[in-house]
PDB file of N, CA, C and O in Angstrom:
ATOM      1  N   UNK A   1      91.418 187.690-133.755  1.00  0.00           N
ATOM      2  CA  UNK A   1      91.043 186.915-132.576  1.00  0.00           C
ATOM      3  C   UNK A   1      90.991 185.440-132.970  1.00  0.00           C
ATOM      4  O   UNK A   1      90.528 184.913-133.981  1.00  0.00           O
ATOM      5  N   UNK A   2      91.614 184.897-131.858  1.00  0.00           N
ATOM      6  CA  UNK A   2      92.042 183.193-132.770  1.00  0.00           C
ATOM      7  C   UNK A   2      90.825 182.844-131.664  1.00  0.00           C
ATOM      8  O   UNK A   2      90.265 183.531-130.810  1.00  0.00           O
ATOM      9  N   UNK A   3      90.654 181.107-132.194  1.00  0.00           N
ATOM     10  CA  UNK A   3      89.730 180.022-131.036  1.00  0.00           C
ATOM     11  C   UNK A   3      89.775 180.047-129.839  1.00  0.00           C
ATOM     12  O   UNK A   3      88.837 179.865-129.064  1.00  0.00           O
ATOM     13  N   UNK A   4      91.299 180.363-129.497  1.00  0.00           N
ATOM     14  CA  UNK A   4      91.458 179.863-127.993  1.00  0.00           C
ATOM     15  C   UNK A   4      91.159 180.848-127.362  1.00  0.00           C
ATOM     16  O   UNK A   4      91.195 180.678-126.144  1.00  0.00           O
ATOM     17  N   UNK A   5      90.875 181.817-127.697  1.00  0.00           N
ATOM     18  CA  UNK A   5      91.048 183.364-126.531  1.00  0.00           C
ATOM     19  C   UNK A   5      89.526 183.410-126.611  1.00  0.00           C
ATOM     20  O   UNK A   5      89.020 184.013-125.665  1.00  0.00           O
ATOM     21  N   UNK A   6      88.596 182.876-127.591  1.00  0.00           N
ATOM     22  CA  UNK A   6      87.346 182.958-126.716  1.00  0.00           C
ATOM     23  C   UNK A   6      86.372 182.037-126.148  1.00  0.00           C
ATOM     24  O   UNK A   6      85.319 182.184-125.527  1.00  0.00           O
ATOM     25  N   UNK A   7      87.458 180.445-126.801  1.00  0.00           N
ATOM     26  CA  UNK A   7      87.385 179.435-125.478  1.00  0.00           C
ATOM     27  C   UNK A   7      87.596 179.696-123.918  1.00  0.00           C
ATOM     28  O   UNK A   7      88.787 179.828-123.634  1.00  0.00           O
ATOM     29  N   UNK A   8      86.947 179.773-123.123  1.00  0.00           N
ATOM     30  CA  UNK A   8      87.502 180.191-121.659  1.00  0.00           C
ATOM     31  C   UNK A   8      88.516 178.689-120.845  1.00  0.00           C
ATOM     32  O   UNK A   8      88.194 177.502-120.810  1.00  0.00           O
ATOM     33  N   UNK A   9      89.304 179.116-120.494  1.00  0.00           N
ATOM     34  CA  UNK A   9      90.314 178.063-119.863  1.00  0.00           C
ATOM     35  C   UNK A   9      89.147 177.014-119.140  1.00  0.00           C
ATOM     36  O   UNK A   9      87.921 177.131-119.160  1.00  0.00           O
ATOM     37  N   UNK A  10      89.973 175.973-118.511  1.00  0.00           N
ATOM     38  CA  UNK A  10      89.932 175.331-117.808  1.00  0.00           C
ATOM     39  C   UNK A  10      89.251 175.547-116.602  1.00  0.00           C
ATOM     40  O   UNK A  10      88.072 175.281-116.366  1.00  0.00           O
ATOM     41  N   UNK A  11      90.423 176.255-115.552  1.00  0.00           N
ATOM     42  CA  UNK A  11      90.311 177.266-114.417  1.00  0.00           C
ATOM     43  C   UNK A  11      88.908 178.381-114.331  1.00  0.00           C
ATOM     44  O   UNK A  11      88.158 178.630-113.388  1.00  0.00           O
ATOM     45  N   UNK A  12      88.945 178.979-115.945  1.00  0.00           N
ATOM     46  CA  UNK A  12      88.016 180.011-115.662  1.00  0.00           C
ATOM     47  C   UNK A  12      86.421 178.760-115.701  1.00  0.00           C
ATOM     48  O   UNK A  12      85.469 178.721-114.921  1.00  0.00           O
ATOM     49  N   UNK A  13      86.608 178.210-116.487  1.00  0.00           N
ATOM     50  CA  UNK A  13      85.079 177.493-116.215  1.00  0.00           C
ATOM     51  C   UNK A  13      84.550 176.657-115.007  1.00  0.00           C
ATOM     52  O   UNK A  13      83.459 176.109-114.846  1.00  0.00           O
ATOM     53  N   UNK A  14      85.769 176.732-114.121  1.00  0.00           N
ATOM     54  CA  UNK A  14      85.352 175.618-112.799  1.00  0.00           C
ATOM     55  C   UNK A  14      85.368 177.392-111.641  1.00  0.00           C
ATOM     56  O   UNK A  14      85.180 177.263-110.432  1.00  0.00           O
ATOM     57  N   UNK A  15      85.542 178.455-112.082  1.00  0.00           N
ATOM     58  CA  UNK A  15      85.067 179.236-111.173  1.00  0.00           C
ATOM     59  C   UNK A  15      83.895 179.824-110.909  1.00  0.00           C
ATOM     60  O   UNK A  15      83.662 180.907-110.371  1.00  0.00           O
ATOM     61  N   UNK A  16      83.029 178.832-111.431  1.00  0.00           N
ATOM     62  CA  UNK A  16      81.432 179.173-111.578  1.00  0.00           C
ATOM     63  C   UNK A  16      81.051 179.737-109.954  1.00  0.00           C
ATOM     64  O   UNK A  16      81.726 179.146-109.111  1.00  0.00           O
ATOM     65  N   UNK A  17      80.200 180.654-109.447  1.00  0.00           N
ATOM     66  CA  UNK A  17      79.885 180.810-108.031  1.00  0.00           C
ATOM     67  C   UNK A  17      78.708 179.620-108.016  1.00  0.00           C
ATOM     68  O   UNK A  17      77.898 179.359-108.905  1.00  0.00           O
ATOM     69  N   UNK A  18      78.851 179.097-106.936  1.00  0.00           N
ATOM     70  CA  UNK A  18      77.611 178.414-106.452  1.00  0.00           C
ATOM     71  C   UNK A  18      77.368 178.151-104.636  1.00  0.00           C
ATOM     72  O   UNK A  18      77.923 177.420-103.815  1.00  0.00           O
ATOM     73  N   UNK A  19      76.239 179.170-104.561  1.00  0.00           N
ATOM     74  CA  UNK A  19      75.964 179.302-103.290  1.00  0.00           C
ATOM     75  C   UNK A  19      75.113 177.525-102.528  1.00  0.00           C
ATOM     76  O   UNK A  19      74.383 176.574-102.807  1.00  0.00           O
ATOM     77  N   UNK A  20      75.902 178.120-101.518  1.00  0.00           N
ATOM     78  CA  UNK A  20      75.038 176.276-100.756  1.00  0.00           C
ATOM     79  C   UNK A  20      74.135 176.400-100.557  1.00  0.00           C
ATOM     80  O   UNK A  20      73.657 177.526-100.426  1.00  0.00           O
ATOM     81  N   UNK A  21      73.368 175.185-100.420  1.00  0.00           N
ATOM     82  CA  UNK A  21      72.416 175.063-100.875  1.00  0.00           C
ATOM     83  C   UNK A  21      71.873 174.983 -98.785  1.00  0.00           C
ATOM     84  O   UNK A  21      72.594 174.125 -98.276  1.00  0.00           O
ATOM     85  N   UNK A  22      71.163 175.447 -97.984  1.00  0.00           N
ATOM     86  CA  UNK A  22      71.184 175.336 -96.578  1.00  0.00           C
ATOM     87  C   UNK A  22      69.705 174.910 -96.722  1.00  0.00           C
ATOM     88  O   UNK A  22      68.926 175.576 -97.403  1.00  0.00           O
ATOM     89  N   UNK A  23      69.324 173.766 -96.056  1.00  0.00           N
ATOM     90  CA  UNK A  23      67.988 173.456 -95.529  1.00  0.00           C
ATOM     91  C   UNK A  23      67.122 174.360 -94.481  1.00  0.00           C
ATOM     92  O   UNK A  23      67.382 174.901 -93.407  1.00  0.00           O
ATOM     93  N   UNK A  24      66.200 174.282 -95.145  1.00  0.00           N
ATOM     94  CA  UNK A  24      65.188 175.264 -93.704  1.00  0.00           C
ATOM     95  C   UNK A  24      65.490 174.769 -92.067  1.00  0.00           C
ATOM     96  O   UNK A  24      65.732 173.692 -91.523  1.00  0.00           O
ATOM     97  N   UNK A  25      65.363 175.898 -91.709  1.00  0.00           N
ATOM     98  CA  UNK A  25      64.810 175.486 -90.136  1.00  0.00           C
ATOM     99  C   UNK A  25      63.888 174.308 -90.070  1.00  0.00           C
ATOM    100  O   UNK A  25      64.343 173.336 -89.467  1.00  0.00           O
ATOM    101  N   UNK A  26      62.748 174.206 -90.543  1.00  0.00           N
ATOM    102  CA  UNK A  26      62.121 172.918 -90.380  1.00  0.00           C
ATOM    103  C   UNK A  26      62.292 172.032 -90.713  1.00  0.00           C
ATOM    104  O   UNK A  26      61.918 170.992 -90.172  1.00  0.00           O
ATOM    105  N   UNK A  27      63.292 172.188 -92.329  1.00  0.00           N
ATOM    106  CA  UNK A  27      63.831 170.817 -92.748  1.00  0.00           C
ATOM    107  C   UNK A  27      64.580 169.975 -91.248  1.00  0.00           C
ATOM    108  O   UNK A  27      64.249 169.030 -90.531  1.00  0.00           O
ATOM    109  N   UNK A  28      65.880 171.063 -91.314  1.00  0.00           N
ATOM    110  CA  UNK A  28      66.299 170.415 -90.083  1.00  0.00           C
ATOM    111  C   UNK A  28      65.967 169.961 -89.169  1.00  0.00           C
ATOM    112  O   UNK A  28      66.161 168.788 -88.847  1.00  0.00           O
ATOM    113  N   UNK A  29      65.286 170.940 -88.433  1.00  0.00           N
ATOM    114  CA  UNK A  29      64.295 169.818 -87.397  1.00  0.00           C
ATOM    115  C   UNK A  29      63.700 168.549 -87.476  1.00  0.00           C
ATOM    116  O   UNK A  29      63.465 167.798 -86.529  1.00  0.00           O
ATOM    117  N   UNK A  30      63.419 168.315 -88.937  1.00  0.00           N
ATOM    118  CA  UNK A  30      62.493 167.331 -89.127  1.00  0.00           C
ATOM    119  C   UNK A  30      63.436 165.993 -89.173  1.00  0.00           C
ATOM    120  O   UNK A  30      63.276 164.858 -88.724  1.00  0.00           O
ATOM    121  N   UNK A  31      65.114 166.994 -90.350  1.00  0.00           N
ATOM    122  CA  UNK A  31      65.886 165.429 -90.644  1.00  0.00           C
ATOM    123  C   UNK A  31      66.817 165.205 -88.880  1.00  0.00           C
ATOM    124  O   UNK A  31      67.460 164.156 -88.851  1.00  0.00           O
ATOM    125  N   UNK A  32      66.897 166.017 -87.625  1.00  0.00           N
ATOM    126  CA  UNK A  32      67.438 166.224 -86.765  1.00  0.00           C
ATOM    127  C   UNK A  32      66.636 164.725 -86.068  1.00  0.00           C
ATOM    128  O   UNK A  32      67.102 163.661 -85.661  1.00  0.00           O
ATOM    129  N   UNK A  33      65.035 165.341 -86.192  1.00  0.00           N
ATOM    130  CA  UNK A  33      64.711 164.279 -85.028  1.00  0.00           C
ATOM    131  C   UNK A  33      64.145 162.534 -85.969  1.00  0.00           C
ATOM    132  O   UNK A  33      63.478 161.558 -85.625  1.00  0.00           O
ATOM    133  N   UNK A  34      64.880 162.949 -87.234  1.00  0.00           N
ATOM    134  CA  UNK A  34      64.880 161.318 -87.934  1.00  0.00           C
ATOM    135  C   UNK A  34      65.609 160.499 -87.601  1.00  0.00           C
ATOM    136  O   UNK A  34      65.433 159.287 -87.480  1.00  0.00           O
ATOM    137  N   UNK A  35      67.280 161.686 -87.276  1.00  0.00           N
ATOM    138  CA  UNK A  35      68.239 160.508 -86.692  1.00  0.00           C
ATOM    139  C   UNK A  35      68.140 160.320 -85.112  1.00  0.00           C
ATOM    140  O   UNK A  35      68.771 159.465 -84.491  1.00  0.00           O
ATOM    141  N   UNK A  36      67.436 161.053 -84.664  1.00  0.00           N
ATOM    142  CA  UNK A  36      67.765 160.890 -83.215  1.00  0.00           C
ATOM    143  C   UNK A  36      66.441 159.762 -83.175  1.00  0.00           C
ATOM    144  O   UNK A  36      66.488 158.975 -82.230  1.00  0.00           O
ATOM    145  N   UNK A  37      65.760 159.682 -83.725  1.00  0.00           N
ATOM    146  CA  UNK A  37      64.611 158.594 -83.740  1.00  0.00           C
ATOM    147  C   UNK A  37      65.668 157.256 -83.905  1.00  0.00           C
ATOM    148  O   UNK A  37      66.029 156.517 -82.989  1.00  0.00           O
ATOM    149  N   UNK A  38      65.948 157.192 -84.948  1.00  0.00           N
ATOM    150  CA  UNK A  38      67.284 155.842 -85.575  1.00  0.00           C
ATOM    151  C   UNK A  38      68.465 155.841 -84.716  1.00  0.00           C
ATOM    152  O   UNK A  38      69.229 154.915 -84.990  1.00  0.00           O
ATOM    153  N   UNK A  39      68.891 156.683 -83.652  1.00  0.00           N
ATOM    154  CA  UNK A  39      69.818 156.540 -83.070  1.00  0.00           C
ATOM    155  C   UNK A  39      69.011 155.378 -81.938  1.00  0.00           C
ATOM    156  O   UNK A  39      69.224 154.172 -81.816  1.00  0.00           O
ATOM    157  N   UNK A  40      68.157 156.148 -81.296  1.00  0.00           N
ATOM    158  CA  UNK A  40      66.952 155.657 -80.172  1.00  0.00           C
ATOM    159  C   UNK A  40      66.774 154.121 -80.661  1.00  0.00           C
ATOM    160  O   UNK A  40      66.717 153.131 -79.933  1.00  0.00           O
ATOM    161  N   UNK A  41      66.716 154.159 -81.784  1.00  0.00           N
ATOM    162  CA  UNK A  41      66.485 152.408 -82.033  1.00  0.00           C
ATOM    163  C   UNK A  41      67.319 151.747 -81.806  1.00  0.00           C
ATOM    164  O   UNK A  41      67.278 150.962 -80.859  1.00  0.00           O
ATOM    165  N   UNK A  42      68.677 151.897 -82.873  1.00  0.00           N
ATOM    166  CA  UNK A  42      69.819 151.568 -82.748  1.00  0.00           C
ATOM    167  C   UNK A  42      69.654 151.209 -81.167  1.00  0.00           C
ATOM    168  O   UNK A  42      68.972 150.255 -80.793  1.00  0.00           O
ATOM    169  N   UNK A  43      70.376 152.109 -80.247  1.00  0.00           N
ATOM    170  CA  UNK A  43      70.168 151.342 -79.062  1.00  0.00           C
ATOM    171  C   UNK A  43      69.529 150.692 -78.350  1.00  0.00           C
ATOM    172  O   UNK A  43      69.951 150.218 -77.295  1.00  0.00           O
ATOM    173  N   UNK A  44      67.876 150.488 -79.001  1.00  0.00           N
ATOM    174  CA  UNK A  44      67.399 150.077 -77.786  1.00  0.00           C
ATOM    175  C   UNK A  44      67.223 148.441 -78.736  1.00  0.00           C
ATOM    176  O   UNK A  44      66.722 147.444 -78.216  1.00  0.00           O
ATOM    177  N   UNK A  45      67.584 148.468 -79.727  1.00  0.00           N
ATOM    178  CA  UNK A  45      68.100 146.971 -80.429  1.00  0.00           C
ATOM    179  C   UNK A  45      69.278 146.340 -79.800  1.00  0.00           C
ATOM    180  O   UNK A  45      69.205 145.232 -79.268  1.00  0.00           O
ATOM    181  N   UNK A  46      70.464 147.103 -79.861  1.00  0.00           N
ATOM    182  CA  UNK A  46      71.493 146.633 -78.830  1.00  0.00           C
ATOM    183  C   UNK A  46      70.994 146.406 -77.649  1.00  0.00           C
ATOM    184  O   UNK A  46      71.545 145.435 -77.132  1.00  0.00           O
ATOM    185  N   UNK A  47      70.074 146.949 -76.903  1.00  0.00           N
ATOM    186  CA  UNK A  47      70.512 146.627 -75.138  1.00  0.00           C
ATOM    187  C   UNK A  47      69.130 145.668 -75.334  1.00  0.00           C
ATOM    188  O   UNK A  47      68.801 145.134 -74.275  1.00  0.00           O
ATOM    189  N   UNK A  48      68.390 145.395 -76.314  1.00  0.00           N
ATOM    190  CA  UNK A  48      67.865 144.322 -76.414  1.00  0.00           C
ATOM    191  C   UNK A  48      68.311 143.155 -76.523  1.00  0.00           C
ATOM    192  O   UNK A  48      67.791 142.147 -76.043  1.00  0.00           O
ATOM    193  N   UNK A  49      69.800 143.241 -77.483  1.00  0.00           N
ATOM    194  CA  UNK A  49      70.457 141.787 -77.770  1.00  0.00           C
ATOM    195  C   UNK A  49      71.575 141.599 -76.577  1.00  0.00           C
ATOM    196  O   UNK A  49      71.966 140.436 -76.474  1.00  0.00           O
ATOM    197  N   UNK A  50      72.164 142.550 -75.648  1.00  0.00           N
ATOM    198  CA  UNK A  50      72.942 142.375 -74.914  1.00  0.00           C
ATOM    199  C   UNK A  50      71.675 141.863 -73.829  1.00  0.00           C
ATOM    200  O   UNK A  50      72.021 140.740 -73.460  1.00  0.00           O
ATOM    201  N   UNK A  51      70.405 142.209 -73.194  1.00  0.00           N
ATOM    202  CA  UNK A  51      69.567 141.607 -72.292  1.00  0.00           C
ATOM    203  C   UNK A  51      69.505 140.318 -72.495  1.00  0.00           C
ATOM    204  O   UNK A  51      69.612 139.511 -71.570  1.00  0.00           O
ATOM    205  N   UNK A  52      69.259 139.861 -74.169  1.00  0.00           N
ATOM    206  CA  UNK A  52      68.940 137.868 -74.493  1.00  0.00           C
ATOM    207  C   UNK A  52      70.268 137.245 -74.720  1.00  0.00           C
ATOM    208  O   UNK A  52      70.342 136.042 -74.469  1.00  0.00           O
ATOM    209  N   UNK A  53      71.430 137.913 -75.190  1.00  0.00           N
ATOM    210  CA  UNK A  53      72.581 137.031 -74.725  1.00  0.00           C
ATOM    211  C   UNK A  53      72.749 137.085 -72.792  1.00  0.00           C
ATOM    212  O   UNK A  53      72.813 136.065 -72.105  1.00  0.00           O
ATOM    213  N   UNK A  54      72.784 138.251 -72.340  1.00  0.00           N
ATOM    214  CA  UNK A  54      72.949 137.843 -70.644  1.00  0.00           C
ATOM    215  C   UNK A  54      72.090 136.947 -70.255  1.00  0.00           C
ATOM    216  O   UNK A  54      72.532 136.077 -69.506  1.00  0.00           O
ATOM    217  N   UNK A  55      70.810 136.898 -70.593  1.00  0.00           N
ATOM    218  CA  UNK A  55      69.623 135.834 -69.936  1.00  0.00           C
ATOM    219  C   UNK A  55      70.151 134.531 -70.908  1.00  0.00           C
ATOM    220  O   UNK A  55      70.241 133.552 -70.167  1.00  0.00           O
ATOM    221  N   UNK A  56      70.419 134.281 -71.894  1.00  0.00           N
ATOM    222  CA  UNK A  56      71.243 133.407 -72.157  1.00  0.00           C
ATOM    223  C   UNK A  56      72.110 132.943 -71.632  1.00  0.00           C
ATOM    224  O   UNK A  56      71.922 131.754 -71.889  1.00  0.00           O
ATOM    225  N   UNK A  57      73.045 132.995 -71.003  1.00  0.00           N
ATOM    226  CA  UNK A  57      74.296 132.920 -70.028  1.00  0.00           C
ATOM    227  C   UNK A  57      73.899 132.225 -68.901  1.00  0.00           C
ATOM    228  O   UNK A  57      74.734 131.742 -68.137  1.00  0.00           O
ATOM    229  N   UNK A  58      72.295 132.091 -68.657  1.00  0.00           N
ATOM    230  CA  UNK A  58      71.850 131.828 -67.270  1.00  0.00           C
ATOM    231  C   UNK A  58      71.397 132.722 -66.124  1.00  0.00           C
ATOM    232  O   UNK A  58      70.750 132.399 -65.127  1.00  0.00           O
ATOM    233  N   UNK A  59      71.946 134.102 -66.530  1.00  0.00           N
ATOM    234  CA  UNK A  59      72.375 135.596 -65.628  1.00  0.00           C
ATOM    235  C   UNK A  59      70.571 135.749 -66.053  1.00  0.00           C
ATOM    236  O   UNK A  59      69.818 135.290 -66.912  1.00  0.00           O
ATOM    237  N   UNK A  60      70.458 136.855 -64.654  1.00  0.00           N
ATOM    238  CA  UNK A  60      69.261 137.440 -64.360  1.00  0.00           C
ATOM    239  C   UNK A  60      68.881 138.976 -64.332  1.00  0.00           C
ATOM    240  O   UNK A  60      67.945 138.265 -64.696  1.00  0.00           O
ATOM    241  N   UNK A  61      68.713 139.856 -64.301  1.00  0.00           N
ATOM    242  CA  UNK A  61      68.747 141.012 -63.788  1.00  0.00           C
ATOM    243  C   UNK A  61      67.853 141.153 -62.216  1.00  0.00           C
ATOM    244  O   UNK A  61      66.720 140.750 -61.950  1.00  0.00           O
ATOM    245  N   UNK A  62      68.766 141.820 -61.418  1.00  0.00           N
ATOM    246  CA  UNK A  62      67.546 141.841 -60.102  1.00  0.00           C
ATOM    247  C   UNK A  62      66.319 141.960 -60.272  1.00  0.00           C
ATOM    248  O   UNK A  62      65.876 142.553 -61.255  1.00  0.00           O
ATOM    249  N   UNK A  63      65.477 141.375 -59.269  1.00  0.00           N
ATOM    250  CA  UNK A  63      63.705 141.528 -59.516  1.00  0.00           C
ATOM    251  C   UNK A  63      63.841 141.011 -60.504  1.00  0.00           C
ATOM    252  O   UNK A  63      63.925 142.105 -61.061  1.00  0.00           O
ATOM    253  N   UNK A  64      63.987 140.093 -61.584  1.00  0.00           N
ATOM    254  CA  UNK A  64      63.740 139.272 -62.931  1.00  0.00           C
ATOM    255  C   UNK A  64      63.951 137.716 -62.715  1.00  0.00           C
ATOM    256  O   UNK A  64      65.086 137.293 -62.497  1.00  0.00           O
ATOM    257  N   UNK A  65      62.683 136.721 -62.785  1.00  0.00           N
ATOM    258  CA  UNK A  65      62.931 135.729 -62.402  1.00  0.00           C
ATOM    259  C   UNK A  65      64.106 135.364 -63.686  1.00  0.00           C
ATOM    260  O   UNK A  65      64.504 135.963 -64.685  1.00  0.00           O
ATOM    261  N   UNK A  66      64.397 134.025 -63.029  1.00  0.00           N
ATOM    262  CA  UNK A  66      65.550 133.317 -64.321  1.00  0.00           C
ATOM    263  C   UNK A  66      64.476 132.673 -65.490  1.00  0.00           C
ATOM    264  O   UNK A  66      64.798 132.482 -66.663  1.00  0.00           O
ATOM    265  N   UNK A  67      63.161 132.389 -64.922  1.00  0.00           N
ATOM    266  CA  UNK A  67      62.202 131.860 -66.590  1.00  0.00           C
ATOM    267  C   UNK A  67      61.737 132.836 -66.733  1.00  0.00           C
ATOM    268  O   UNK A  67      60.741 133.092 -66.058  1.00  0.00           O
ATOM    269  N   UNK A  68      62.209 133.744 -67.603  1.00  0.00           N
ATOM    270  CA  UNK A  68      61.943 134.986 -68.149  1.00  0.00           C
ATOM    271  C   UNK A  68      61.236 134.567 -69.650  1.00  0.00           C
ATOM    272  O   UNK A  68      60.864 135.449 -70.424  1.00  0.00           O
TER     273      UNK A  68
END
């Protein structure tokens, strides 16, 4: 029996099994409503900066005086 035959190849050492790794039910929930929290911001930062560039412009929204 020579070196190489009980060196294992290449191939055979990258066929290790490895099961995924799945987060709990609660993980998820928890990282689910992190992004939907950061999404919620995200937008309400945008329609914050699109409100002070329009009132910038001079523009009003109805019912909103112009000295806002």
């Amino acid at each position: 029996m020579d070196l190489a035959s009980r060196v294992p190849s290449f191939w055979e050492h990258k066929k290790i099994d490895k099961q995924p790794v799945f987060l709990g039910l609660e993980a998820q929930r928890r990282s689910l409503r992190l992004y939907l929290h950061l999404l919620l911001l995200a937008v309400m930062m945008i329609s914050a900066e699109v409100l002070m560039a329009w009132m910038s412009w001079g523009l009003a929204l109805p019912g909103m005086p112009r000295e806002f």
